[in-house]
N, C-alpha and C positions, 0 to 999 in steps of 0.2 A: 121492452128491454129486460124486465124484472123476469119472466119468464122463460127467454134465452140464458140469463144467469141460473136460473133455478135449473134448467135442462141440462147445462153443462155441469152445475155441480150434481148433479144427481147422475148423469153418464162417469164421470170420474170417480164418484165412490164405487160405483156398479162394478167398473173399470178395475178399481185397488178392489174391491174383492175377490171375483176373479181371480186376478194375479194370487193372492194370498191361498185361495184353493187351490192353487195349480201347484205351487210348490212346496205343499204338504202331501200331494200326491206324489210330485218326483222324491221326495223322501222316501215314501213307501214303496216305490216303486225299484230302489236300490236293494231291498232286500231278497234275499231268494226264498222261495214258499218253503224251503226247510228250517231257514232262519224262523221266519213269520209260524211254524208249524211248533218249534223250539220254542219259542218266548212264547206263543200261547199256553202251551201243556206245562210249565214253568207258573205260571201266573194264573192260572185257572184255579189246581188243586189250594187249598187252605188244609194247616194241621190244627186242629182244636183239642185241647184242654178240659180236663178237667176241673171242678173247683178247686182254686190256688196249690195247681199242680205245674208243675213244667216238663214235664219227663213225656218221652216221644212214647206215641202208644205205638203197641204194635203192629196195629192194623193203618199208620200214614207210613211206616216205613219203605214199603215197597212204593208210595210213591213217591217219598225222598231218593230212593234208590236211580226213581226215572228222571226225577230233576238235578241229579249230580251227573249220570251218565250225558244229558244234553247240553250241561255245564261244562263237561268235558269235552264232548266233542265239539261244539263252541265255543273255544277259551275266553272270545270276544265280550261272551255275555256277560254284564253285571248284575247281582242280583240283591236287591235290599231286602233281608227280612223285617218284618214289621211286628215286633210285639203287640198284641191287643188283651184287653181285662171285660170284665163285666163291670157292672155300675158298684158293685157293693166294695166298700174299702174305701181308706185314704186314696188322696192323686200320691199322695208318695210309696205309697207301698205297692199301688197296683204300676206304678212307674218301672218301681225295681222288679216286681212280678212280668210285666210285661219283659223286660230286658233280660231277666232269665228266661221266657220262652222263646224271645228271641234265639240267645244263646245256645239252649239246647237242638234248637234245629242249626246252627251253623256248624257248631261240632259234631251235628251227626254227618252234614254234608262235606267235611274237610276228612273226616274220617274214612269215608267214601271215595276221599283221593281229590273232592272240587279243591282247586287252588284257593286260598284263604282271600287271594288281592282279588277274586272274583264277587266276594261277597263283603255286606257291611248290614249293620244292625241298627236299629231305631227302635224304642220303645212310647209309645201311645198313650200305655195305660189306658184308662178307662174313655180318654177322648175321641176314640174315634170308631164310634159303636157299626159295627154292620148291620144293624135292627135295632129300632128305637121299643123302647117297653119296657116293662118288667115281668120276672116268672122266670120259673127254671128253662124253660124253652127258649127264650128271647138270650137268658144271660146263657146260655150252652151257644149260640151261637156267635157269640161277642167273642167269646175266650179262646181267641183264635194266634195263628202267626199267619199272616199275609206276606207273598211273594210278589217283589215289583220290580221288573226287568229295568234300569233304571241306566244302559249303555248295551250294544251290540256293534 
């Protein structure tokens, strides 16, 4: 009997998993591969920083230029920029550090013409390292702003 119990509950979990994979795929399966091709090239590229700089260099603006144009041509898309810092600093300064890099990538992309209610900012500060370490190499790639498709 103990083992008939154990079979059926063990078919049942198998059962609800299943079900739960099934319907994270009819999710993705709503979208269309331009959409799907849109939110990748959107959330792929990162703008990085200099040390406690915030000013867009020149060389990410042509690919802010590709993430506003597919902003626009999908009004649908929501997009959170995400401030990030290196380890060195206060958490409050690299807070407000982060929220200015946030910032300068959103008014370069409203500038660009993205509609503002498409986009919204977060600052990290130093908490959410893309590479754990220290050294100029580790903290060059911390000192980022991350994009995160975050509605479509």
């Amino acid at each position: 009997m103990k083992r008939y119990a154990l079979a059926l509950a063990l078919v049942l979990a198998l059962a609800a998993g299943f079900g739960c994979a099934k319907k994270t795929e009819t999710i993705q399966d709503g979208i269309s591969p331009e959409m799907q091709a849109a939110i990748q090239q959107i959330t792929d590229a990162r703008v990085y920083f200099a040390f406690d700089k915030f000013d867009i260099k020149p060389e990410y603006q042509d690919m802010l230029k590709a993430k506003a144009e597919l902003m626009k041509q999908f009004p649908s898309i929501r997009v959170r920029i995400e401030g990030n810092c290196d380890e060195r600093g206060t958490q409050e300064y690299n807070l407000a550090l982060g929220e200015r890099r946030a910032r300068a990538a959103y008014e370069y992309l409203v500038t660009l013409g993205v509609n503002p209610g498409q986009l919204e900012m977060i600052s990290y500060g130093k908490e959410n390292p893309a590479v754990q370490g220290t050294g100029e190499a580790v903290w060059a790639q911390n000192r980022r702003d991350d994009f995160r498709v975050i509605a479509h």
